[in-house]
C-alpha positions as MATLAB code, in Angstrom:
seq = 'XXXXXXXXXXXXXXXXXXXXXXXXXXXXXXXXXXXXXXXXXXXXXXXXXXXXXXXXXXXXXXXXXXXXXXXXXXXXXXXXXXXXXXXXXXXXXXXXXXXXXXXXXXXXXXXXXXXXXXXXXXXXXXXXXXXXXXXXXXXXXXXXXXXXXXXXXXXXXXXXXXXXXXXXXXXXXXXXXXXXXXXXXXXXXXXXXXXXXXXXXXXXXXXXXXXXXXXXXXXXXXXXXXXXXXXXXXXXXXXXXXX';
ca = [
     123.730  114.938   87.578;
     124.990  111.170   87.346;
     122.044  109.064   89.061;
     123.003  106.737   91.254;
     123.049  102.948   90.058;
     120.582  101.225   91.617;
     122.011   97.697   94.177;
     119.984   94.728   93.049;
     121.721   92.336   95.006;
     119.489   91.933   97.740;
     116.314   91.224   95.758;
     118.507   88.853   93.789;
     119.303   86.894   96.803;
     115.924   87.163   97.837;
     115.166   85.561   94.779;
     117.043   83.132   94.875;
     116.313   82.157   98.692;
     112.664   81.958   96.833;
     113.794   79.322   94.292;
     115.797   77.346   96.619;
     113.481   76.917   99.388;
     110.599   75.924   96.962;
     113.381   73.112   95.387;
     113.862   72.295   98.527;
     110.161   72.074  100.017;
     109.098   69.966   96.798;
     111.996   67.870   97.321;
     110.924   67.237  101.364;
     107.340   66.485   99.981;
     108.177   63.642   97.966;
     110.879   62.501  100.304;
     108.286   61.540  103.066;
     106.541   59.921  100.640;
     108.772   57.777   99.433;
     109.990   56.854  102.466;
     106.307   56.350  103.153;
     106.346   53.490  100.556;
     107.739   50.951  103.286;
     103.671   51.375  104.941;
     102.758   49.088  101.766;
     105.121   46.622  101.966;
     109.089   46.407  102.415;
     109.099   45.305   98.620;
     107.493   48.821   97.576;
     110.527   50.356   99.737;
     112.821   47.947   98.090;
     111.448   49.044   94.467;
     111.595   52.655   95.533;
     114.775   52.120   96.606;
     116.204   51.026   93.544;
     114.135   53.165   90.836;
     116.398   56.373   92.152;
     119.887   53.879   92.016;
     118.979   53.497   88.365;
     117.728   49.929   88.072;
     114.876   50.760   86.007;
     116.587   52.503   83.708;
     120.387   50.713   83.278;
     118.877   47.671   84.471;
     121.520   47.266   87.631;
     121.881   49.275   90.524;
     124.152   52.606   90.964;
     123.840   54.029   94.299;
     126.454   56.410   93.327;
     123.320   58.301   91.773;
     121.691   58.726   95.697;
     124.917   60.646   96.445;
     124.513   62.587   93.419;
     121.191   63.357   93.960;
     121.788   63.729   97.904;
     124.934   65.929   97.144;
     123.008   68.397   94.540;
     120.045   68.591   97.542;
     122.983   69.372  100.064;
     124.195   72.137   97.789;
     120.822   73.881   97.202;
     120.557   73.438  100.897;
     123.464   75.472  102.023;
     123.401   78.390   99.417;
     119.466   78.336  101.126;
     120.965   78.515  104.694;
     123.394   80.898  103.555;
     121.213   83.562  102.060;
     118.861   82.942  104.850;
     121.557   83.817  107.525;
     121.353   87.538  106.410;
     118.217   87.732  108.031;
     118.989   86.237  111.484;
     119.608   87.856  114.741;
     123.407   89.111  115.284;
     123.385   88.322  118.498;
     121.201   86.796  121.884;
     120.492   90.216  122.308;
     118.646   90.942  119.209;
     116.866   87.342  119.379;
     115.489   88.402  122.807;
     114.187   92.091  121.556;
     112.910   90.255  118.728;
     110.932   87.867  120.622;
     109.487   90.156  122.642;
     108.123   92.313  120.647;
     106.734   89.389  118.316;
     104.803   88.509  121.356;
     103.780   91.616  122.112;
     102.371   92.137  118.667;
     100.504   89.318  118.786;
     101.171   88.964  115.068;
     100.924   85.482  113.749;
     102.847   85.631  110.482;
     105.369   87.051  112.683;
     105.638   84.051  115.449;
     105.197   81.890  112.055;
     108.935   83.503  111.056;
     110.369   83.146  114.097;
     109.356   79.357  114.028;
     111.157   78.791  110.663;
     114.135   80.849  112.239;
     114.091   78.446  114.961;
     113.417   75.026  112.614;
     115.642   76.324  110.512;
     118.222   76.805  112.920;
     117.955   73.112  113.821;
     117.561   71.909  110.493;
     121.015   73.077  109.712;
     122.653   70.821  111.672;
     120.636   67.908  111.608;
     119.302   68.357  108.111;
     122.863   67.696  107.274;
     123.893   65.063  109.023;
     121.291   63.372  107.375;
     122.460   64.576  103.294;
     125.645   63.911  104.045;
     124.897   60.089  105.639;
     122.726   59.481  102.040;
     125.886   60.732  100.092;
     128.356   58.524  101.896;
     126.453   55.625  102.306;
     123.805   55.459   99.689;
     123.604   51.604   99.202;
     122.356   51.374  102.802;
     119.152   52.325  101.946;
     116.312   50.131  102.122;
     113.551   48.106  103.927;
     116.446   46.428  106.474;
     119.705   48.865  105.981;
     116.871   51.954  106.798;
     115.623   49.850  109.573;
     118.954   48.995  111.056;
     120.076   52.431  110.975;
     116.823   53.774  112.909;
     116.964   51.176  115.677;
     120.941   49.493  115.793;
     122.453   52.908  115.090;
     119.786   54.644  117.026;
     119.075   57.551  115.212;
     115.257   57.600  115.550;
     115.391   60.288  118.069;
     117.400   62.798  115.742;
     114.899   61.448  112.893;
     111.776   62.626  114.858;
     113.585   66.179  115.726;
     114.478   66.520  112.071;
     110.578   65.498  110.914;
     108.591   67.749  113.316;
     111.298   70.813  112.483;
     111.657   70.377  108.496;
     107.871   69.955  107.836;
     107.054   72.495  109.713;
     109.790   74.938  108.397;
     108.820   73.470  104.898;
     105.367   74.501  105.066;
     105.763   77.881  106.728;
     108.110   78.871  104.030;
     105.346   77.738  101.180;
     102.781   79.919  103.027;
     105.216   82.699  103.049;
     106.458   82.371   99.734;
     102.903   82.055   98.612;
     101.949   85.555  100.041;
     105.533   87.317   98.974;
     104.750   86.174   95.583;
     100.983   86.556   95.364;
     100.220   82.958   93.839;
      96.471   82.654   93.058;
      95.806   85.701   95.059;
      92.244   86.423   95.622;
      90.206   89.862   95.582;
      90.006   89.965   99.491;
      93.929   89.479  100.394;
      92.734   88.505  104.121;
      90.543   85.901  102.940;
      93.304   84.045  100.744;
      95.591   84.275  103.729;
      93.359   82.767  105.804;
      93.028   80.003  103.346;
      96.418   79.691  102.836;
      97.183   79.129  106.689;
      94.291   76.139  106.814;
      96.281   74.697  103.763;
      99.376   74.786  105.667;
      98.360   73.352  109.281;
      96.077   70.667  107.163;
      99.412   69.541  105.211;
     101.969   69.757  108.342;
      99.622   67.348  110.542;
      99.001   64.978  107.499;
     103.165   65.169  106.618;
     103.849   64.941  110.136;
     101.311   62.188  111.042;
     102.703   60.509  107.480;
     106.371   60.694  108.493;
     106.129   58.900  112.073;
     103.573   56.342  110.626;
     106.676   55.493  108.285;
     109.426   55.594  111.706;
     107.001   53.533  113.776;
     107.110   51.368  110.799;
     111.182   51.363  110.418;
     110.997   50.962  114.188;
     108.879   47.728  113.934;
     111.182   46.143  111.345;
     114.316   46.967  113.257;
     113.376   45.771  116.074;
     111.912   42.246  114.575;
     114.444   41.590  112.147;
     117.288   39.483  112.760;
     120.218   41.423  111.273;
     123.079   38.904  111.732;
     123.117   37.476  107.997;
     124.047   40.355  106.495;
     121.710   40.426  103.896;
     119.934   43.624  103.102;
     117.145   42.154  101.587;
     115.868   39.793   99.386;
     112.986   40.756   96.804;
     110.132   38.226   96.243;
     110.454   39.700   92.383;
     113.398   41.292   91.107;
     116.604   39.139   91.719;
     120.019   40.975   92.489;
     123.460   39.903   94.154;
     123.787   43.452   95.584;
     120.625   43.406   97.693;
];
């Protein structure tokens, strides 16, 4: 008797939901800090700015490269969503038995899923607006152009939503994927998943915490700086027409 082929499709896509969501969870990480480079000085932003639009390197700027870089994030992003979509409710009705029987259960790792379902869920929409904003405007990036764009274009509020919801979602998943995987598993499994959920509040409050230090800061600038010149900004040390 012929045995029966075994489907590996769904652990490859589980797989490579794995993969993506750690590429994208390291990439979120050094995102907010970056972005946190403007709570040393505008001309750390500035030089931050410009290291990823190649100035280092070519010596000039090529913001093309942000959209690059911002388009290659967005497509990680969706295959991500994508794959993850398999796993969501069908309907209102199955989101509502769901629910209540992860409160029933009282299960934490469970109400930690349903959490990233839910962040996730916003981050979709939100998460790109923002990738494809960095791929179509990429030179507006910057101590002022950021600025402007928080306060003038108002877009702090959806920058707040999309903080609190991709941190959190970001962090979850590295717990998850942490446990799923069994990276530096212990003898006593409870005790390393106890550790592993101190890790993850400890680095959501300090990310979150980190992110709106960095908005209050945009805020602060946009709200001070007079924006009628035109000018972007202009570096105390590196000299460019562009900026």
């Amino acid at each position: 008797m012929k045995q029966e082929k075994l489907d590996k499709t769904p652990a490859r896509l589980d797989f490579t939901q794995s993969i993506t969501g750690l590429i994208l969870a390291i990439f979120i990480m050094g995102h907010i800090l970056f972005e946190a480079s403007i709570l040393i000085s505008k001309e750390m932003m500035y030089k931050v700015t410009i290291m990823f639009e190649g100035y280092y390197f070519f010596g000039e700027t090529y913001p093309g490269i942000v959209s690059f870089l911002a388009g290659a994030i967005f497509v990680i992003f969706i295959v991500h969503a994508a794959i993850a979509l398999r796993k969501f409710p069908d309907n209102y009705r199955q989101h509502k038995t769901m629910k209540k029987h992860a409160l029933g259960m009282k299960h934490e790792d469970t109400s930690l899923w349903l959490i990233q379902l839910s962040t996730g869920f916003i981050m979709f929409f939100i998460g790109s607006v923002h990738l494809y904003m960095m791929m179509s405007e990429p030179s507006d990036i910057g101590p002022y152009a950021s600025s402007h764009r928080v306060v003038h274009e108002m877009l702090a509020p959806l920058y707040i939503l999309l903080l609190f919801s991709v941190i959190t979602h970001a962090f979850i998943g590295l717990y998850r994927l942490a446990l799923k995987w069994g990276f530096m598993e212990g003898k006593n499994t409870k005790v390393s998943r106890a550790r592993y959920k101190v890790l993850m509040r400890i680095f959501i409050v300090v990310y979150i915490l980190l992110g709106m230090a960095s908005l209050a800061k945009y805020i602060s600038i946009g709200l001070e700086h007079d924006f009628s010149d035109g000018v972007k900004y202009k570096s105390k040390t590196i000299k460019m027409e562009n900026h």
